[in-house]
C-alpha positions, 0 to 999 in steps of 0.5 A, spaced: 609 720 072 611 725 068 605 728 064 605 726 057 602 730 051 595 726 051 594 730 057 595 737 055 589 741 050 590 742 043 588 749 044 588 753 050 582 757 053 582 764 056 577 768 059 575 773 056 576 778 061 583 777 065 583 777 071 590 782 073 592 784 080 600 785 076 600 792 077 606 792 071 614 793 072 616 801 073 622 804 071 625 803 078 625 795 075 629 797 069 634 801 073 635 796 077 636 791 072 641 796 069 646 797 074 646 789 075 648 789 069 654 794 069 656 792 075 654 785 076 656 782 083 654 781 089 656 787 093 651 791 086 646 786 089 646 787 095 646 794 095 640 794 091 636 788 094 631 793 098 630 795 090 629 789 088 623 786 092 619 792 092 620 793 084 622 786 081 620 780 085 614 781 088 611 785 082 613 778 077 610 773 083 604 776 082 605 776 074 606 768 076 599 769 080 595 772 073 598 767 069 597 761 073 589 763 074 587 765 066 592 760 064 594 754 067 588 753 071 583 755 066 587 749 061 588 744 068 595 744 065 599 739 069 604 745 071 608 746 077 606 753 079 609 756 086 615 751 088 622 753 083 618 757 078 623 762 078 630 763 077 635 767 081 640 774 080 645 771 083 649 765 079 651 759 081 658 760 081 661 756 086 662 763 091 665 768 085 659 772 086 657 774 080 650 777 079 645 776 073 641 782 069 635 778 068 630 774 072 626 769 069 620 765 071 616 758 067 613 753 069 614 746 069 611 740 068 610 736 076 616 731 077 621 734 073 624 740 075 624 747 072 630 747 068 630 740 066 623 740 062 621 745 055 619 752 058 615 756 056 618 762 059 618 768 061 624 774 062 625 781 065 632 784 063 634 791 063 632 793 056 624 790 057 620 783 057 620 776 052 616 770 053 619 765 050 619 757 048 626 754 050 630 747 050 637 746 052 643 742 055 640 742 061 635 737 059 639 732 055 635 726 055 629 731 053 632 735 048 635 728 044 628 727 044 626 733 042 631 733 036 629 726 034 622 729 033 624 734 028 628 730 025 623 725 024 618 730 023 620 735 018 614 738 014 611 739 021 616 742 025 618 748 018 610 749 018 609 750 026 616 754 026 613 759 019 607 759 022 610 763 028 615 767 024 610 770 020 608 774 025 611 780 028 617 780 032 618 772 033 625 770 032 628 762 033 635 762 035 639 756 036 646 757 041 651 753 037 655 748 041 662 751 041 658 758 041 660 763 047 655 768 051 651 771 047 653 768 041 647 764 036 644 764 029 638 768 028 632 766 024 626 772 023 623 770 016 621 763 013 626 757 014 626 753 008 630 746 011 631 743 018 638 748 020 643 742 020 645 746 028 640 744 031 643 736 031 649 738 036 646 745 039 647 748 046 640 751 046 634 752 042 629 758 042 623 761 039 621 769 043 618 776 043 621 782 045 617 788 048 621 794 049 622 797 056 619 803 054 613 800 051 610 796 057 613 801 063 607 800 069 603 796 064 600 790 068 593 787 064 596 790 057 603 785 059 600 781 061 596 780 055 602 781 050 604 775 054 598 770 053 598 772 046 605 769 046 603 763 048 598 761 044 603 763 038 608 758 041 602 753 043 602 749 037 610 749 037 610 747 044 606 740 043 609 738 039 617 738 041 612 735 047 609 730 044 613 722 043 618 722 036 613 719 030 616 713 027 
């Protein structure tokens, strides 16, 4: 059975030492990024991937290990933590060989699958770090009832939604249908009605941005940036879990 909301705490809980073995990212992790990015194919990855490992990938498992022990098991939360929790580099282009600049990791509830469930997510790109809330048309039957629970419940959503764009840096995107890559509306102070978009949306998000320059070799205060995030997005996040009111 797929865990519903009754089983997740109305507020999470964290140690007040964290434990850290993330060591953070260094700048070999962002240059790295940053040639994907200008020359995203197989063959830029190939020619990086001794870089990759060592500066990138082993690095963030061991933010998946830091979160998993001061977030998810404290919280007993019914998360899948080890299997599929990360994305890929490469994309799945049926063999054109194309080549992502981001790497992202979330964790999902157990029996469904990572990019079918509401993420709570986390991303290294070229320019720095996000923790984010995200929905989109991957999860189709999911993020229906996601809209029917904003629609049915405006007042809620708007106050959850202000609440998190009063503090500094959030941002709510949402990715029109017909929108192109990188194309969304953007909303970074109040919004005074549930945006009428959202109805035939591609993708619906809520993230903070730590600049690459900010957090360079910055294991435990990253990891921490991280966790505050999280519990700015926890309210929000239960309630697009929870079941439409009627």
């Amino acid at each position: 059975m797929i865990p519903v909301r009754s089983e997740f705490p109305s507020e999470l809980y964290f140690p007040e030492e964290l434990s850290v073995s993330f060591e953070g990212f260094g700048s070999d992790a962002f240059d790295t990024l940053q040639a994907i990015k200008e020359a995203p194919h197989i063959d830029t990855y190939r020619s990086l991937k001794k870089v990759i490992e060592p500066s990138i990938t082993q690095p963030f498992k061991r933010f998946r290990d830091d979160l998993a022990v001061n977030w998810v098991l404290p919280n007993m939360l019914p998360f899948e933590t080890e299997r599929n929790v990360f994305s890929r580099l490469l994309k799945n282009d049926f063999g054109a060989g194309g080549c992502h600049h981001h790497l992202w990791l979330s964790f999902y509830r157990i029996g469904l699958r990572r990019l079918s469930d509401i993420q709570i997510a986390h991303t290294i790109r070229n320019s720095g770090f996000a923790t984010s809330l995200f929905l989109g048309d991957n999860a189709p039957k999911l993020f229906n009832a996601v809209k029917a629970q904003i629609y049915a419940n405006p007042d809620i959503f708007l106050e959850r939604v202000n609440i998190l764009l009063e503090r500094e840096g959030w941002v709510f995107r949402i990715r029109p249908q017909k929108a192109g890559h990188g194309e969304y509306l953007e909303f970074k102070t109040g919004v005074s009605g549930v945006p009428g978009e959202i109805e035939k949306a591609k993708g619906i998000w809520w993230t903070t941005f730590f600049p690459k320059e900010s957090i360079l070799n910055q294991g435990g205060p990253l990891l921490e940036k991280s966790i505050h995030a999280i519990q700015d997005l926890w309210p929000l996040y239960l309630f697009l879990l929870d079941e439409p009111h009627q």
